[in-house]
ZAMARGU-4260 file (C-alpha; in steps of 0.2 Angstrom, whole numbers, plus 5000, padded with zeros to 4 digits):
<rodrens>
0) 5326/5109/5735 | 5337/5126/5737 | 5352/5125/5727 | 5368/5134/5735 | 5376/5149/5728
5) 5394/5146/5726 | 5401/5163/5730 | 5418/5166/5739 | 5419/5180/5750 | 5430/5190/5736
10) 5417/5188/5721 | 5405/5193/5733 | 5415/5209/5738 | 5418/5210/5718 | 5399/5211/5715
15) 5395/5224/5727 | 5411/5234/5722 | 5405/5233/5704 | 5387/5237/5709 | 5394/5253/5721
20) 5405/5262/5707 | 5390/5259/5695 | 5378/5268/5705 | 5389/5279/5709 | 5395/5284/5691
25) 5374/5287/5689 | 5375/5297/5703 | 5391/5309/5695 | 5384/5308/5681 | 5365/5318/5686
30) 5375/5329/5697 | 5386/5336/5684 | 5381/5351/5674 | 5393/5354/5663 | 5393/5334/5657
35) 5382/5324/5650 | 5380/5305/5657 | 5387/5296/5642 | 5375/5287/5631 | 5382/5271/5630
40) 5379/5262/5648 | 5382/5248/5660 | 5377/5232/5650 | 5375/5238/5631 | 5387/5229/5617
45) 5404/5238/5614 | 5405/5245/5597 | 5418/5234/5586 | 5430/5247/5580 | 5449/5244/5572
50) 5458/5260/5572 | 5480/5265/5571 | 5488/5276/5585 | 5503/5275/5591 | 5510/5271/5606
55) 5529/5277/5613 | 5530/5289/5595 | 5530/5270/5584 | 5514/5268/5574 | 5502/5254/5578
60) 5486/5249/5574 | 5470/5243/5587 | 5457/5231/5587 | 5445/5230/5600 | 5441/5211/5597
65) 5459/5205/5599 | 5462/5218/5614 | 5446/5209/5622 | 5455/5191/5622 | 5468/5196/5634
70) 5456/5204/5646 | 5444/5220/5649 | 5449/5236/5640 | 5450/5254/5647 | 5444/5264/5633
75) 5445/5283/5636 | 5438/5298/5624 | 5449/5313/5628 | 5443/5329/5618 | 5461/5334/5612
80) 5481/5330/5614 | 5493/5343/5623 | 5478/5351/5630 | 5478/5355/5649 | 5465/5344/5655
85) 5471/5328/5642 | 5490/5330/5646 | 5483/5328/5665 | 5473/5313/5659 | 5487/5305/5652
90) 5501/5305/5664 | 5486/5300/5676 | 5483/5283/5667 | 5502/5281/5663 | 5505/5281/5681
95) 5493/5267/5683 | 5495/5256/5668 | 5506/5246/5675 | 5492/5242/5689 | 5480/5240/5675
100) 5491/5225/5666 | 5493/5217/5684 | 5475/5215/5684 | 5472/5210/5666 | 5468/5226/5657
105) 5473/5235/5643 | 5473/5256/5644 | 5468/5264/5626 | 5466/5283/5622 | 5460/5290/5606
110) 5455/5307/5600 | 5445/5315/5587 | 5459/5332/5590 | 5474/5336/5582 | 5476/5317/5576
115) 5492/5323/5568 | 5498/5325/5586 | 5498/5308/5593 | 5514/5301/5588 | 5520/5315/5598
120) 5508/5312/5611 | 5510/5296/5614 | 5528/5297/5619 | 5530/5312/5629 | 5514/5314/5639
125) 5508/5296/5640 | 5528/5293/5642 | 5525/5278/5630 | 5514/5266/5643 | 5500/5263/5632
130) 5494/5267/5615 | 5482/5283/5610 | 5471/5282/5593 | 5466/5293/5580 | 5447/5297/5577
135) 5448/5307/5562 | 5428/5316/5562 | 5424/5307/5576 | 5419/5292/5570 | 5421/5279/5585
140) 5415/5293/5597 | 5399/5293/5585 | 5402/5276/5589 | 5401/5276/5605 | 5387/5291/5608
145) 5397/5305/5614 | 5401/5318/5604 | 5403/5336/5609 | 5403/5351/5597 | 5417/5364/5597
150) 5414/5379/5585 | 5412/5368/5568 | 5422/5355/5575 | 5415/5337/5582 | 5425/5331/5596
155) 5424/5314/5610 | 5419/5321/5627 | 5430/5316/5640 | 5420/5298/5644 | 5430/5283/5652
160) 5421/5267/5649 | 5429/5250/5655 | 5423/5235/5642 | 5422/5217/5650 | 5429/5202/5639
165) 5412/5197/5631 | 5411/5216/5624 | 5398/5222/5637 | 5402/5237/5644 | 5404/5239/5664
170) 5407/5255/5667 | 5406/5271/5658 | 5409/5286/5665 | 5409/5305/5660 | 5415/5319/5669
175) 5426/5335/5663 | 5440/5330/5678 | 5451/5321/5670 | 5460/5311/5685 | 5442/5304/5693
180) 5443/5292/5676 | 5460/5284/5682 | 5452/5280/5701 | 5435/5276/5693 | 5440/5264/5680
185) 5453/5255/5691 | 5441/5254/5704 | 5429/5244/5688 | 5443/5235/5682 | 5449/5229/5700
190) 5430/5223/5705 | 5429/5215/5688 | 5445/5204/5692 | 5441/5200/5710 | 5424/5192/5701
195) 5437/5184/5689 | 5454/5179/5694
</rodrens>
């Protein structure tokens, strides 16, 4: 006897949304040089990490765990704050934060550059819409396999990855243009909620 599938037309189009940006972060990721296709992809386990930041210049401290229970997380690596390409980056996802919370998500930065820098940061690039972490020696990069090596110093590569509520990770993405992470996770996080609202 053949069992149904219980699929409405908007989980359906979820699914193949999801399965189009996947293949197409595969296909970004071979085409590009200059990147490398970060190491941690669709499906693997998120690594657990607790870390302070802050967010509008006020301290606060980040744990992945909790963060989850609300919803899927948008965790970008940017290489280093007040740099060209990361001050971009940020008012890119400040923009669309408040599109992120309507579908659930929460929007995360963190660094392994001028750590000192974030409070800073935090209030007057990301204009205080989400928080930004520290990764002193790039610890969570190591973390979370993408490292790059400037001179003597280890920084995160500029990789986006968008982690689902049960830790798996849906979508990671790499590329040295800093406002394709903000239409490529969204476009993740809004095929993850169509599967889930």
């Amino acid at each position: 006897m053949a069992h149904k599938i219980n699929t409405t037309p908007r989980r359906l189009l979820g699914a193949l949304a999801l399965t189009s940006i996947l293949a197409g972060g595969a296909l970004v990721g071979s085409l590009t040089a200059k990147t490398a296709y970060a190491a941690l992809a669709q499906g693997a386990q998120a690594p657990a990490f607790t870390a302070p930041g802050a967010k509008a210049g006020k301290p606060v401290t980040f744990e992945l765990k909790e963060a989850l229970k609300k919803g899927p997380v948008v965790l970008y690596f940017f290489p280093a704050a007040f740099t060209p390409g990361c001050t971009l980056e940020a008012h890119a996802f400040a923009d669309a934060t408040d599109e992120f919370a309507k579908l659930k998500a929460t929007v995360i930065g963190i660094t392994a550059g001028n750590v000192e820098r974030l409070k800073a940061f935090s209030e007057e690039e990301c204009h205080g819409k989400f928080a930004v972490l520290a990764d002193p020696k790039a610890k969570i990069a190591t973390l979370y396999q993408n490292t790059s090596t400037h001179g003597l110093s280890v920084l995160s590569d500029r990789t986006s990855y968008v982690i689902a509520p049960d830790g798996k990770i849906l979508l990671a993405f790499t590329s040295s243009d800093p406002q394709a992470h903000v239409s490529r996770t969204m476009a993740a996080v809004t095929a993850w909620y169509a599967l889930h609202s």
